[in-house]
Structure formats: C-alpha cells, structure tokens
N, C-alpha and C positions, 0 to 999 in steps of 0.2 A: 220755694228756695231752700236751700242746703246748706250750710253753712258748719266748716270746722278748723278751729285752729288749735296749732299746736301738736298734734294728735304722735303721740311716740310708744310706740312698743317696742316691750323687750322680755324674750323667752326666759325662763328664769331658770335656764343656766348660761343667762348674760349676754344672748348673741342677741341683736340689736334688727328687728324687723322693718321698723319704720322710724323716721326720728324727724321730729317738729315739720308734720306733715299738714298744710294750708288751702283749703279748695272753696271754693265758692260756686254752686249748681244751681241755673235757672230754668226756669221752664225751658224743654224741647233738648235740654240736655242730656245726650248718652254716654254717660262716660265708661269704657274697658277698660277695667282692670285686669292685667299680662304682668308676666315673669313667669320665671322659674318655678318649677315646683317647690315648698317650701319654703318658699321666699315671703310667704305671710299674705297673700291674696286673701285664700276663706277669713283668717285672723282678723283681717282687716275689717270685713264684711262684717265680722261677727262682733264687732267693735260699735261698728256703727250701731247697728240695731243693739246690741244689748253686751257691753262690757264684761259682765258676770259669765256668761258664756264661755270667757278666755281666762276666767280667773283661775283655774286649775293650774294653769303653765305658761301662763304671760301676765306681763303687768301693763295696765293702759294708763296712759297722760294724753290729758287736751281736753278741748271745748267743744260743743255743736249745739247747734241751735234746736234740733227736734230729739222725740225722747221714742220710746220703741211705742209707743202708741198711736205712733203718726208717721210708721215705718211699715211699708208691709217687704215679709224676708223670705225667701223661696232657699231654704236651704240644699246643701248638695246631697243629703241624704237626709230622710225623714228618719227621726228619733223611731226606734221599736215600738216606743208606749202607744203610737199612731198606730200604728200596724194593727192593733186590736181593738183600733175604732170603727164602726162602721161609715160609709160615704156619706149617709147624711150626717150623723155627727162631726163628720172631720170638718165638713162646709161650717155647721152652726158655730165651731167652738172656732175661737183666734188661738188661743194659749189650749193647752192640755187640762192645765186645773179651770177654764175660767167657763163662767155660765152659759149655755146656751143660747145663741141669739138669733130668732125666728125671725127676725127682719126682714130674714132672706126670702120669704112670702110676698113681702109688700113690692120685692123686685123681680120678681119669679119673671119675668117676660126678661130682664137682661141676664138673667142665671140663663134662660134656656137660649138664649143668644149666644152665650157664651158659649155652653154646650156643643149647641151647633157648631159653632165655628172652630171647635179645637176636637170633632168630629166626634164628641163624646154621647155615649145614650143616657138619654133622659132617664132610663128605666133604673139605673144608679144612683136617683132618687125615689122614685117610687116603691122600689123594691132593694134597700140598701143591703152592700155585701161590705165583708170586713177587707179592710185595704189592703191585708195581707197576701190577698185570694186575687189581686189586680196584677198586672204586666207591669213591667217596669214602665213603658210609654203611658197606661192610662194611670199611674200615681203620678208620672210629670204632669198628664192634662190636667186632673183634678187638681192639681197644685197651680198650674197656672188658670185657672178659672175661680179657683178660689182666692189668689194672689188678688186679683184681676176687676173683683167684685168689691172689692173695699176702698174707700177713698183715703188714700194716703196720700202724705205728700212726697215721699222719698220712695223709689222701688229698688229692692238689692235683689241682686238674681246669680245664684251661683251654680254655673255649669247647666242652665234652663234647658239645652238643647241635647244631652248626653245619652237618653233613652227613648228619646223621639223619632220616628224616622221620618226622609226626605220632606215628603209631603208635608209632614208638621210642621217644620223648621220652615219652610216656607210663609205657614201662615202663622207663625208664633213672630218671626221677620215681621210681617205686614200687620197684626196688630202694633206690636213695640213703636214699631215708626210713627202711629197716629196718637198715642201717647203721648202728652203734651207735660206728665207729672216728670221730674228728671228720674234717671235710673243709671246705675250704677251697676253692671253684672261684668263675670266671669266667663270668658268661654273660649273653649280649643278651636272652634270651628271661626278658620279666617276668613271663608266668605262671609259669614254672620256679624265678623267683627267690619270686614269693608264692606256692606251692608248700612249699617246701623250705628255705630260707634262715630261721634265728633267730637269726644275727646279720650285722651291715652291717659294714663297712669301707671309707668313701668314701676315696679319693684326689683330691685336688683341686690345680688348681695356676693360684691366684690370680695376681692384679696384673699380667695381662699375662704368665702361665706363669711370673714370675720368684721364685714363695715357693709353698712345697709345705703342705699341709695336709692335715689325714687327722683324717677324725669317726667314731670308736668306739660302735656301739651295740647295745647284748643286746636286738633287740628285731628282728621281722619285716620287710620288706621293704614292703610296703605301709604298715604304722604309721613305718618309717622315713620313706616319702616324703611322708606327712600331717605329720610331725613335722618335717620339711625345708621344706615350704611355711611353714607356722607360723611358723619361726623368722627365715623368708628376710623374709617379711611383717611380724613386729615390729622385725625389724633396718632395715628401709626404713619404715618408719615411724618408729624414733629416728633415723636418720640424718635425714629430713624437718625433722623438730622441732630437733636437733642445728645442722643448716644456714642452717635460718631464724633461730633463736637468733643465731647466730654473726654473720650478712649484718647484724641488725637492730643489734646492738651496734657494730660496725664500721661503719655509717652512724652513729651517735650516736657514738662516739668521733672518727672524722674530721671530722665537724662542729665537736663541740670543739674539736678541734685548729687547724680555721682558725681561730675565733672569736678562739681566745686567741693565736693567730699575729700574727691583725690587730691585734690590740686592745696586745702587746708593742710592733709597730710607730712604734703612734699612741704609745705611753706612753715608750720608751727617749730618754733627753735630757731629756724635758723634767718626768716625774712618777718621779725614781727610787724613790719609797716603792709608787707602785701597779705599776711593772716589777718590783721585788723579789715582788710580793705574784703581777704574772701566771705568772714566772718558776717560782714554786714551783707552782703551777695547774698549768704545763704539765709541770711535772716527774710531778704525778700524772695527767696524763692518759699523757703518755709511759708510763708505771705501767702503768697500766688496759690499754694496749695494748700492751705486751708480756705480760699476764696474758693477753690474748683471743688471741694468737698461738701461747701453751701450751696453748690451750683443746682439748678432744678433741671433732673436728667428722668425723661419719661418713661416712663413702664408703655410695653405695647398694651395694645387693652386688648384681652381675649374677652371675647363675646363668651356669655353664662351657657348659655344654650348651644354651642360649639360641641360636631363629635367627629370625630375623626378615625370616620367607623366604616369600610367598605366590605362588600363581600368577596371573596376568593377569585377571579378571577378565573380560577381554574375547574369553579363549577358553573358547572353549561350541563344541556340537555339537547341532545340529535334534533330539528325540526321535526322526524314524521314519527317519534319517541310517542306511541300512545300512553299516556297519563294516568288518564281516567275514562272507562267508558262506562258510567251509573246507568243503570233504568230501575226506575220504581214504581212501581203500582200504587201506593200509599206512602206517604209519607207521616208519621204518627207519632203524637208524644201519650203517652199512658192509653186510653180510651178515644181519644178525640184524633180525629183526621185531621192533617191541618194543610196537606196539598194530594192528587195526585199526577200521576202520570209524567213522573217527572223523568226525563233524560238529559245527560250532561256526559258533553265526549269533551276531554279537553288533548291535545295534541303537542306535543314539544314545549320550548318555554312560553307559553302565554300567560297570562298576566289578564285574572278575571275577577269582575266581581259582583256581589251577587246583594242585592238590596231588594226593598219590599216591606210592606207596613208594618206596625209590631204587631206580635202574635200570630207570623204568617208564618212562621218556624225555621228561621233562618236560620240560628245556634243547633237545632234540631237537626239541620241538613248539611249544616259545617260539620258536625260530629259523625253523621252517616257517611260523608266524601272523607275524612282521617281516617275512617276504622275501613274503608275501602282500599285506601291508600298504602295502608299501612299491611295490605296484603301480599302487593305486589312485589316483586324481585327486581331488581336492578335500581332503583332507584331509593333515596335518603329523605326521609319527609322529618319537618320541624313544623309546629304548633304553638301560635300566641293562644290562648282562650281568651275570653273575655273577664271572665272572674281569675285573677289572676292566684285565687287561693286553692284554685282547682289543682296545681301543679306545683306551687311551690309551697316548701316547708318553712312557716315562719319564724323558726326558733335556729335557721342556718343563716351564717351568715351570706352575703352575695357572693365572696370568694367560694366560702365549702359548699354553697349551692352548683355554682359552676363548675367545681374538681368532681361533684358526685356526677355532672352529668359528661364531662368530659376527661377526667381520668387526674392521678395525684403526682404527677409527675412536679419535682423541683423547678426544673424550665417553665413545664405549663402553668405554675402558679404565679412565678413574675411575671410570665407574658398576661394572664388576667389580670392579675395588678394591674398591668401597663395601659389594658384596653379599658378597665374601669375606667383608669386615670383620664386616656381621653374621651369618656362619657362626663368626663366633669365629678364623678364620686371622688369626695374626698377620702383621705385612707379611714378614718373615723365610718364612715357607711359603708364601707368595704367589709369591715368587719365586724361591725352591728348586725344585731336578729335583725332581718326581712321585713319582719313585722314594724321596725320603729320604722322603715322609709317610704318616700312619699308614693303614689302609685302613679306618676313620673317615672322615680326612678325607678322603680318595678318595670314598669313597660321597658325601660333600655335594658333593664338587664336579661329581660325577655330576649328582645332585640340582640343583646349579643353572644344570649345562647344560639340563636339562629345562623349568626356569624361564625362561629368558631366551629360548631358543629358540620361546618358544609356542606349542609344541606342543598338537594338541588329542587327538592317540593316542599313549597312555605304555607303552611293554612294558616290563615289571618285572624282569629274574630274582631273585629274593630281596634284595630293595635293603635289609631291615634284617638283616641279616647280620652285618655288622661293625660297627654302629650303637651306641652306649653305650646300655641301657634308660634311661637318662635322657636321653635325644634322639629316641627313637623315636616318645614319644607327640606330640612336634612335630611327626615327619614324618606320622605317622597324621592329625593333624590336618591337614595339608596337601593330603595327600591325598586326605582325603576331603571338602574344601571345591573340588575341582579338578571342574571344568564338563566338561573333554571324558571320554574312555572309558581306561582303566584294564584294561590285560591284564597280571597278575602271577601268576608261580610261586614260593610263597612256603611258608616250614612255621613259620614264625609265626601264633603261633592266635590273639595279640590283633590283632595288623593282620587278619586274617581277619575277626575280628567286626566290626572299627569300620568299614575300607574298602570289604571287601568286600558287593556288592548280592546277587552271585549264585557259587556256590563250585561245582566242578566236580572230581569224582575221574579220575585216567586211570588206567585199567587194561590189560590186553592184548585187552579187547574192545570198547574205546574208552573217551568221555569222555559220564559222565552229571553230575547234579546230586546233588549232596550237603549234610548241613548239618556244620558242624563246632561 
C-alpha cells in the first residue's frame, strides 16, 4: 500500500505544480499519471521516490508512508554516471554510490527469466559491456529487468515504453498487468494507458499556467477521457448560459441607470419630492449592480492540450506523383550491415510507416529516404528527427527559430506568435532559449515548422514521443487530414491505425508490408 497526503509542489519561481495532493494505492493498482508537458508529471515521480531530486528548483510539502528504499524508480533518462557502468555492475548496484549486491546469484534462474522475457542476451552478463555502447531499447530492457528483480512495494515508471519497439511494449503490457505491487507510471502511448491504467491522475495547470489543478479518478483511461469530454461539454455549456444571463442583465441594468440619470437631471431644483423618490431608484439600481458584479459568470474551459493547427489545404500531391523510388543493396551504419535488399516506391500522398525491432536501423533508413528526397525536384520535403537537438539551435528562441527557417518578415512574425498561441505557448516560451522548454513543446514547434513551411513530403522520426496522449489524437488527426505523403518511423500503434495507409516491417532481409 501507498499512501500520501498533503503532497504540494511549487517551482521556485512560484508557479504552483501540485497543491495538497491525497492518494491511497493498493495492491493491483495502476495508477497514470497524464498532463501536459510541464505540468510536473516526472516532478511528481521524483518526489515520491526521493524529494532531494527536485530540490534544485522545486519545493516539496506532504507525507507518505514508504521511503525511497521501498521504491523501485525507472527513470526517463539514466544519469551519465551510469553510462560508464558496466551491465553487470548496473544489475548489482541500486544507487551509484552504493555496494555491490551479489544476491542476484541466489536468483539467477528469475534474472534469466527475466532476460528471456524482455528478449535480452544473457551474454550481457557473462561478458559485460559499458551501457553506453547499448541501444536505446536494451538500456530500457535492462532497466526494466532490473526494476523488476527487486521487491518493492511502490513501482514508479516514467515513459517505460519510449525506446522499445512494438513487440516489447507488448510484453512490457503483459508483465505490468500480473503485477500485483501498485505502480504508478507515465506514458504517451494511449493504447498502454487503455491497456493497463485503473486509475487517472490528471495535472493540469489552468489560467494561463498560473493555478495548478489535479482530477483524481478510480476509473480507466478511456472512461476517464469520455468522462472529461462530458464534463468539459456541460461546463461550456453553463458557462454559455452563465454569460448570456450576465451580458442581458447588464444591458437592462445600464439602461436603468441612464434613464433614471436623465430623469434625476430634469427633476433636481425644480421637483424635490420626485429627485428624493429618483434618488432612491437609483440607489436600487446601484444595488442590482453591484449584486450582478458578485454574480458567478463562467469562463469557457479551454482544454490544455487544445491546437488549433491545420495544414494548408492547398498542399496536395497528383495521385501517380512518384515520390520515392529507393533500392538498396545494404543498408549500413559505420561497419555493420543492419538490412539488405531493401526497396521502397512510394506514389502520390500516401501516408507510410515503417517499424521493426530496435537496432534494425530504422533512423538509419529515415535519414537515407530524406537525403533521397531531398534530391528530387518538384516537390517540398520537411523533417521531425527524433533527437530534436539534431536541428534546432537551443540558445534561439521558438519565434527567431521559426523567422530563421521561414523568413523575418513583420506580418510573419505575428502570424507565428498567433500560431504559437494556439499551440497553447504562452508568450514567456515564445521567447525563451529552446533549451528551457519541455520536449512537448519542442515536438509542436517541430510540428508547426511542418505547417507553415508547406510542405508536401513530411519524414516523421517518432513525432509523438514526447507528446501528452491528450495531444496526440490532435496531431493524428492532422495528420491524417494532410494531402501531401507521410514517411514515419514510429512504435506508436494508435497513430499506426489512424495515419497510416500502408505499414512496412524492416528486417535484415529488407522492408516488406505488414499489418499492425
């Protein structure tokens, strides 16, 4: 059991993350933690397991019942000092500083279970390499297998499923679910959250980021977000009725008010019995209007994750428009073959995407399909990467990032503004280094270089990645209302269904067609 009250964060330049947050977790319980980027999700995470963590630039208040020794924490990126461990030491140590613990012999038969099952080689014990020299997918495995081996009572998991592909997530899915200790993770991937998740914990952070809110509920992930539409839809519906109410009183009180203004005018001097009698009138209408001034008149509630972002309508691509037509004999990163014999014709706007294990060189084959693309004539190609540092310069802000890649025009710097704006950037991250914001909003601003640019060929590397699942089915829907062709490496299996026309496995004996 889990237990925390009170629990209140606050950034210390005073924006207010969480405030007198109350949970109770028992066994079998999965609770998701969703919001916004920013909105203090990892904060919160890192709270639990260990306060000191956030003491840089947050301050924590509250209680909980377990201490970080009876916590195991899968972070969203492993510390550097890791990196230059090797695989058996990462298993033995819990902490960095802390002693070796060989116990893991006495369990060798469910370490290599484990192994097995999150499809990892054994020989990463017997022959340990330093973590740095690993995939991004096998520092997830060995993080969840070593997560996984320890008896705790609370499990915190942030973004577990981020460098794993399809396959893994599957069985990272079907162990979680026989997991009976509660757990508590983060993640973009909405199948995994309607999946797994039997309770929500939204973070929210209204009015402009400046008041923190957080909605508790024992109930699924999907019935959560039916129950969130719902509530959003009768809230702007009183607020409608709230407004109109208020506008129509407030015209009929100001009318009043001139009437009997004029009418005091025409009366004072000369009729003092009917000035005493307007005098008192206006005193109750003065009344009436400061009654409608206490009146409780609704704001509409804009959803956080709200964008109001479409493509051009007037980019499109002919149907028998050939695209791409690749053949490769190898496929290769430095020395090492990692597919061949691969072909890829793609034709007019299709909308493809292309998945397969890690290490099978999909980033590899993304980056040979750009620099093909990028030869052709007649056609406008844009690019998400995956490492978003690969392209943008962190020391610009998102506005002078956008004029440098679209031009400094006076108009086109408000119209940026304007489309920040309805990405939800307040002006304060508009014009902050790149570097301070979260990789959220990095992907939208991605996204609406993509946009403005209009482009009619989009290469993808995993664009909802860092994505809130309460933003993604925006971008799915944008995406899949977009005219031109769509080349994406992705292990998102709902943008797979909605975007994708045509879905493509890469193996080491090339790339076929698949369904997912």
């Amino acid at each position: 059991m889990f237990i925390c009250n009170r629990v209140s964060i606050t950034l210390k330049n005073g924006n207010q993350l969480v405030e007198n947050l109350n949970l109770v977790l028992n066994d079998g319980d999965k609770l998701a933690l969703i919001g916004e980027e920013g909105n203090g999700k990892t904060t919160l995470l890192k709270c639990f397991y260990d306060p000191l963590l956030v003491e840089p630039y947050a301050l924590y208040q509250g209680q909980q019942n377990l201490v970080s020794d009876e916590i195991a924490y899968l972070p969203q990126a492993l510390e550097d000092e890791w990196l230059e461990k090797t695989t058996l030491d990462f298993l033995l140590q819990k902490e960095l500083d802390s002693e070796k613990d060989f116990d893991i012999y006495h369990h060798f038969f469910d370490v290599e279970k484990l192994f097995h099952t999150f499809d990892l080689d054994l020989d990463l014990l017997e022959h340990p390499r330093l973590i740095k020299t690993l995939s991004g997918g096998e520092k997830i495995k060995l993080q969840l297998v070593k997560l996984f081996m320890t008896k705790a009572k609370l499990f915190l998991l942030d973004e577990p499923t981020n460098d794993i592909d399809i396959e893994t997530i599957a069985i990272f899915e079907s162990v979680i679910k026989q997991i009976n200790t509660p757990i508590i993770f983060i993640s973009h991937d909405e199948m995994l959250l309607s999946h797994v998740a039997n309770q929500i914990l939204h973070l929210e952070q209204i009015k402009r980021q400046k008041l923190a809110k957080f909605n508790y509920e024992k109930i699924g992930y999907q019935d959560y977000i039916s129950m969130r539409k719902r509530q959003i839809s009768q809230h702007n519906r009183d607020a409608y009725r709230t407004q109109k109410d208020y506008e129509k009183r407030r015209q009929t009180l100001m009318h009043q008010h001139l009437l009997v203004e004029n009418d005091l005018d025409r009366a004072n001097g000369n009729q003092p019995s009917l000035g005493r009698l307007l005098a008192k009138k206006m005193r109750n209408v003065k009344s009436q209007e400061k009654k409608l001034s206490e009146m409780e008149v609704l704001d509409y509630y804009r959803e956080e994750e709200a964008m109001n972002l479409f493509f051009d309508d007037s980019v499109s691509l002919p149907n028998g428009k050939v695209i791409l037509d690749l053949t490769l004999d190898r496929l290769v990163a430095g020395d090492k073959e990692l597919a061949k014999n691969i072909e890829l014709k793609i034709v007019g706007p299709e909308h493809i995407a292309i998945i397969g294990i890690n290490g099978s060189g999909k980033t590899t084959l993304i980056r040979q399909i750009l620099n093909d693309l990028k030869t052709k004539v007649g056609i406008h190609v844009g690019y998400m990467p995956q490492d978003y540092h690969e392209l943008l310069d962190p020391s610009m802000s998102a506005v002078e990032y956008l004029q440098s890649k679209l031009g400094y025009e006076t108009t086109l710097k408000s119209q940026i503004m304007t489309f920040l704006g309805a990405l939800n950037f307040i002006e304060s991250e508009m014009t902050s280094p790149i570097s301070t914001l979260s990789s959220g909003l990095k992907a939208k601003l991605y996204l609406l270089e993509l946009v403005m640019a209009k482009n009619d060929v989009i290469v993808l590397d995993e664009p909802t990645r860092n994505l809130s699942p309460l933003s993604s089915p925006v971008v799915r829907m944008i995406l899949n209302k977009f005219k031109g062709a769509i080349i994406m490496v992705t292990h998102d299996r709902t943008l797979i269904h909605e975007v994708a026309s045509t879905t493509y496995i890469l193996t080491k004996d090339g790339l076929s067609k698949t369904i997912i």
